[in-house]
KEKE-596291 format. One record per residue (C-alpha): x, y, z. Coordinates in Angstrom, 3 decimals, padded with zeros to 6 digits. Each point is the difference from the previous one (the first is absolute). Layout:
+----------+----------+----------+
:       xx :       yy :       zz :
+----------+----------+----------+
:        X :        Y :        Z :
...
+----------+----------+----------+
% end
This chain:
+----------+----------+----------+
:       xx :       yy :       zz :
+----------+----------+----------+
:  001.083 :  018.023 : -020.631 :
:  003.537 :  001.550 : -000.302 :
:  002.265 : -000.319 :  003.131 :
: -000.690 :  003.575 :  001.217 :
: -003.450 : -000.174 : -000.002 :
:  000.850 : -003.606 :  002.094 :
:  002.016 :  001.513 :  002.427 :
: -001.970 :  003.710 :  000.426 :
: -003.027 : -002.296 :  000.634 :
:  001.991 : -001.969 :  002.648 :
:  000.960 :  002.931 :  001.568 :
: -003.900 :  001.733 :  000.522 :
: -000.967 : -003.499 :  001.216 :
:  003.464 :  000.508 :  002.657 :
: -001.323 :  003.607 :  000.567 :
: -003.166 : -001.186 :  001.311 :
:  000.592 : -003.471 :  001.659 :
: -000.152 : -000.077 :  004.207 :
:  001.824 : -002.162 :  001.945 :
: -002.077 : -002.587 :  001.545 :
: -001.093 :  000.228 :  003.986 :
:  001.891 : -002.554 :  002.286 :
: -003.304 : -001.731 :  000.383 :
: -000.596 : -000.286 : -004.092 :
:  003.663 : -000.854 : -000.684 :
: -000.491 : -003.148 :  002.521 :
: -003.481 : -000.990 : -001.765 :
:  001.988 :  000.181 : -003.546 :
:  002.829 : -002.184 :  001.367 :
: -002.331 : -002.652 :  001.542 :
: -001.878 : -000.368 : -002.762 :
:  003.595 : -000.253 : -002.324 :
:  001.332 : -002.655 :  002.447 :
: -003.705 : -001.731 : -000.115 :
: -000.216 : -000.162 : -003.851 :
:  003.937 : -001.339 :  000.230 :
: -000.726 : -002.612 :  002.290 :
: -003.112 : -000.986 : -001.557 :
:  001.700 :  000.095 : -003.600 :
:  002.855 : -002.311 :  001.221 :
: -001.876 : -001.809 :  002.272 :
: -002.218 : -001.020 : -003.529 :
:  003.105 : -000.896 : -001.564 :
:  001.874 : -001.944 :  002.448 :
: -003.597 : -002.563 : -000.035 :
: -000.003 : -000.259 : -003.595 :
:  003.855 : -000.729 : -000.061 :
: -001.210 : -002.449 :  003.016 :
: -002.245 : -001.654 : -001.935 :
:  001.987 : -000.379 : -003.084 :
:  002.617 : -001.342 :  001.626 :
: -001.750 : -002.704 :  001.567 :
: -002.320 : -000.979 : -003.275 :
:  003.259 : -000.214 : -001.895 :
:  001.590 : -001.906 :  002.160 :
: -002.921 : -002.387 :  000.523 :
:  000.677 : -001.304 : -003.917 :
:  004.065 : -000.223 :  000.943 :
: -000.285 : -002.325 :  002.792 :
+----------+----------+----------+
% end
């Protein structure tokens, strides 16, 4: 796909995008955050647990 067809088909999908309703924008951004906080909160155990099984074979 050359660059104009790129940005001509970036522009229809612009032409016919809404903006979101106050209630459906707040849904979206819970569900961000959620996903975030889940993601990290998966993370920071694993890093937890890690941590502590390495350091059980240093001490």
């Amino acid at each position: 796909m050359r660059l104009e067809e790129l940005f001509a088909t970036w522009r229809k999908i612009l032409a016919i995008s809404e903006k979101p309703e106050p209630d459906e924008y707040k849904l979206l951004l819970k569900i961000t955050f959620g996903g975030l906080f889940l993601v990290g909160g998966i993370g920071f155990v694993v890093y937890t647990i890690l941590t502590v099984v390495q350091g059980i074979g240093h001490g």
